[in-house]
N, C-alpha and C positions, 0 to 999 in steps of 0.2 A: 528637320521635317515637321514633326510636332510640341509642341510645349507642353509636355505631362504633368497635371497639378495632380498631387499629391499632399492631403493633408495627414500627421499624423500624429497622434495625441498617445508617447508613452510605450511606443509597439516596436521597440530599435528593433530584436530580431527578427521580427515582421519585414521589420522595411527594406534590411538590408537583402531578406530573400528577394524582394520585389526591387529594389534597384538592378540587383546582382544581375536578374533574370532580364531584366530591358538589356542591360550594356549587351549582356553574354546573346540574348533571343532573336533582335530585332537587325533587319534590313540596312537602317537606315540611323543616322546620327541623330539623336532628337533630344530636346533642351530639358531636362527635368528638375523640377521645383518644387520642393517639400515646403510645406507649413508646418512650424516645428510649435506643436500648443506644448506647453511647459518643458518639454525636454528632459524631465528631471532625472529618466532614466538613460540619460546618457547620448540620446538621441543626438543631440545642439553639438557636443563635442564631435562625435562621427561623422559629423555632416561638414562640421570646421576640416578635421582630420582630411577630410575626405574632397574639399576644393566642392563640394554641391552646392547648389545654389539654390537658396531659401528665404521665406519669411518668416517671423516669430511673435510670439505673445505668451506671455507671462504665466497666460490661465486657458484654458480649454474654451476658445470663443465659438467653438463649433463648426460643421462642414460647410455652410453658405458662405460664413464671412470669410473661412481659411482660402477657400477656394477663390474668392473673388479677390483678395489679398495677393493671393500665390498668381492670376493672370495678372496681373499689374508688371509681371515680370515679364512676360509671352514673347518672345522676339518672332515665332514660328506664326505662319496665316491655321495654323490649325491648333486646337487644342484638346488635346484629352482631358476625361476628369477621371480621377482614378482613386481605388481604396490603397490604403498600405499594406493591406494582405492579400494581396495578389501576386504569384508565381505568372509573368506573360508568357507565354510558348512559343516555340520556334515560326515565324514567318506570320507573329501576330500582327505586325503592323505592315508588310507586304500585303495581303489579302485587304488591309484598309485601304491601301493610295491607291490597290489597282482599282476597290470598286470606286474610289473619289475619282478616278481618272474617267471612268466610264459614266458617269452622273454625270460630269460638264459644266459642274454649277455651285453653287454655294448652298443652295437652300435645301440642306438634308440633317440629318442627324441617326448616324450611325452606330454602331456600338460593335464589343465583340462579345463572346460567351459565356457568362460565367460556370467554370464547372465544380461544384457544390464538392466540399467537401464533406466525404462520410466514414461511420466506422465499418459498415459491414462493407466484407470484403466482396463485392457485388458490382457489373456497372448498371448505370441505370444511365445509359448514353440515349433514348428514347425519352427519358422522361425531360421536363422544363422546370430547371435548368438541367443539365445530364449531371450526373452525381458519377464522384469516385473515390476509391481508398486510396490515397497518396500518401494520407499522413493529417493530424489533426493540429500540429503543433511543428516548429520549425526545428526542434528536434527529433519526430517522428518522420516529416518529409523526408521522400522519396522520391526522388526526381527521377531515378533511372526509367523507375514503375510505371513510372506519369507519362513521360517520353516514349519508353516502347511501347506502352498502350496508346497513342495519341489518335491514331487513325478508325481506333473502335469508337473513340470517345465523340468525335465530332459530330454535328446535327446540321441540317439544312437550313439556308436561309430561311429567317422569320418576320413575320411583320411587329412592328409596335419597338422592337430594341430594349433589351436589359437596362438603358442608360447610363450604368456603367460596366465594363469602361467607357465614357460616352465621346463620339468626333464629332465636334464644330467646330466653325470656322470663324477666326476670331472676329471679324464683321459683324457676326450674325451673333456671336456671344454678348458683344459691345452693344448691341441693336437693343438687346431684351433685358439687359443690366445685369448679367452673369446669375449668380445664384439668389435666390429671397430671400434677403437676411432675416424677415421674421420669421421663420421655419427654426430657425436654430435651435439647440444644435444641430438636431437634423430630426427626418421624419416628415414625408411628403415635398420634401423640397424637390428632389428627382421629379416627381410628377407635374411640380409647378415648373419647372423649367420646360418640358417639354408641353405643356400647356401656352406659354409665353411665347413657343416655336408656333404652336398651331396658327394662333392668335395673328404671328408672322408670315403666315399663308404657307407654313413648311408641310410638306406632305408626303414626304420623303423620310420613315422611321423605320428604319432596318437593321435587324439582328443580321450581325456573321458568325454562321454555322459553323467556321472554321479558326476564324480568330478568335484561338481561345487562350482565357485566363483562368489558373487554381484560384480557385476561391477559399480561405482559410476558416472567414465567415463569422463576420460580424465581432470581428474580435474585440474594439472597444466598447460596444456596448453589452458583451457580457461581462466587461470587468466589473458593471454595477449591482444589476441585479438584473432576476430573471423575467421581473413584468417590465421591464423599462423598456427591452422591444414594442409590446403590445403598448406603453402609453404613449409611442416618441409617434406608434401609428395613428391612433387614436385623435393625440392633441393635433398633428398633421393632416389630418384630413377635418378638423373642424377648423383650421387655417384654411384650409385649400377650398374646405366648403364655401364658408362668409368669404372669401377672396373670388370666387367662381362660380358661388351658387347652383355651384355642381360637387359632387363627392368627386372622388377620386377612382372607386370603382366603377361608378358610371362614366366615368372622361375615358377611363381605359376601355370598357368594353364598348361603346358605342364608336365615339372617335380613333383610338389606336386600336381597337380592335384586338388588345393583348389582354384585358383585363383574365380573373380567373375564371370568370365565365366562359370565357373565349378558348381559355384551353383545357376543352373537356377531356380526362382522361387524362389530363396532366402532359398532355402532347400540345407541343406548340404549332402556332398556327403559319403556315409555312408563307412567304415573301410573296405575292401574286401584282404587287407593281402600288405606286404610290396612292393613298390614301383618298377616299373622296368624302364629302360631306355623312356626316352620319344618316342611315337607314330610318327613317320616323315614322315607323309604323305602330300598332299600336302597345308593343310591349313598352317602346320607347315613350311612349308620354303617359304610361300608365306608372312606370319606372322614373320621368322626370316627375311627376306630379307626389310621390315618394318623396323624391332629393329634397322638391321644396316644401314639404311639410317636414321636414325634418332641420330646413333651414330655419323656417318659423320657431318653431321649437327651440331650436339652439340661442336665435336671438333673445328668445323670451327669457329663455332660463341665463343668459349671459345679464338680460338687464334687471332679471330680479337682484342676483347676484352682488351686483354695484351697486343696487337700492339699499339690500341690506348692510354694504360696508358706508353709507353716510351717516 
């Protein structure tokens, strides 16, 4: 039914919760495809062990290329893109083909929910993404916990989609040239792809409220350090900018309409039907007039830059 990419860099007991949870969780038979960057913990052998079907490299090439790699295998007309610290839930890809069934069409991009994991023992199924104690570590997971609470935890349709876990249709993947390898390793690649979708006339960006995924959260990039979140954002949105001469929180909040503006109160803005051209009134050109003095700027300061390395 779908071809799950999955890249994963070094995260075996990661993965294997999140393989374990597709076989054991899902409806339907669906083709799964890890990209295995180094392997060196053991990952490449489990995967051998194990009859999975995968792509590999030597060195940590990052989530654009892994992924675009990892569809090259696709046999399914639908693709997932998925983390390796994902626990999927019971009837997570059920509640995807029925809403694919009820669209009629190819030109959407869908996702399911991620639910954040936390320590305090608290849910927070209101807020975006809905947060819960499950477990912070595949030794602390707690699946029973997770499962009998499942039906607290869900939230309603939303507009704009998490993007990951993210649905297309491998057409429409092929159409836009899967993920931007300049983004690597990662950091605003998710937003240029769904920017590459708009650009495709897709207007169709919906979160499900009920297909939900544990999120373990952000697992490989805390193995480096703790600014390399904030610079993977940073360097990714001054890609995203000079590629789109828009930022990335302006494309969200005006276009998807998900940005963090949008969800005041940390509440998500609930599903009201497919997307229409942005509102251009005048916060928005006081706001685009913003983006491109700050594109200005970046170009300046990129060509001082390379003046001073001749």
């Amino acid at each position: 039914m779908f071809s799950i990419l999955i890249p994963s860099y070094n995260n075996l007991e990661y993965l294997k919760i999140c393989i374990d949870s597709i076989k054991k969780n899902s409806n339907f038979n669906h083709q799964i495809i890890i990209h295995v960057n180094e392997g060196t913990d053991g990952t490449l052998e489990y995967i051998k062990e194990n009859n999975l079907e995968f792509t590999f490299s030597n060195e940590n090439i990052g989530m654009p290329r892994a992924l675009n790699l990892a569809s090259k295998k696709a046999r399914f007309n639908y693709i997932v893109i998925s983390h390796d610290d994902f626990y999927y839930c019971p009837n997570w890809d059920k509640i995807l083909v029925d809403e694919v069934s009820i669209i009629g069409h190819q030109h959407f991009y869908l996702s399911g929910t991620e639910v954040g994991a936390i320590k305090e023992n608290i849910l927070k199924a209101n807020s975006f993404p809905p947060k819960y104690n499950a477990g912070l570590t595949p030794d602390e997971f707690n699946e029973k916990k997770l499962l009998d609470n499942i039906d607290q935890i869900k939230v309603h349709n939303f507009q704009g989609s998490t993007k990951c876990p993210g649905l297309v249709h491998k057409d429409i993947w092929n159409k836009v040239g899967g993920w931007s390898e300049e983004f690597s390793p990662t950091g605003g690649d998710d937003s240029d792809f769904a920017m590459k979708l708009w650009n495709l006339n897709i207007r169709i960006f919906k979160g499900m409220g009920s297909s939900l995924v544990y999120h373990f959260g952000s697992v490989t990039t805390r193995k480096k350090n703790k600014d390399l979140n904030t610079y993977l954002g940073s360097r990714g949105n001054k890609i995203f900018l000079l590629k789109w001469k828009i930022g990335i929180n302006f494309f969200e909040k005006f276009y998807l309409k998900a940005g963090p503006e949008i969800k005041k109160n940390n509440l998500i803005l609930r599903y009201d039907g497919p997307l229409n051209e942005p509102h251009k009134d005048f916060w928005y050109f006081i706001l685009l007039f913003k983006e491109k003095v700050l594109l200005i700027y970046l170009k300046f300061s990129l060509f001082i830059r390379n003046e001073k390395k001749k």
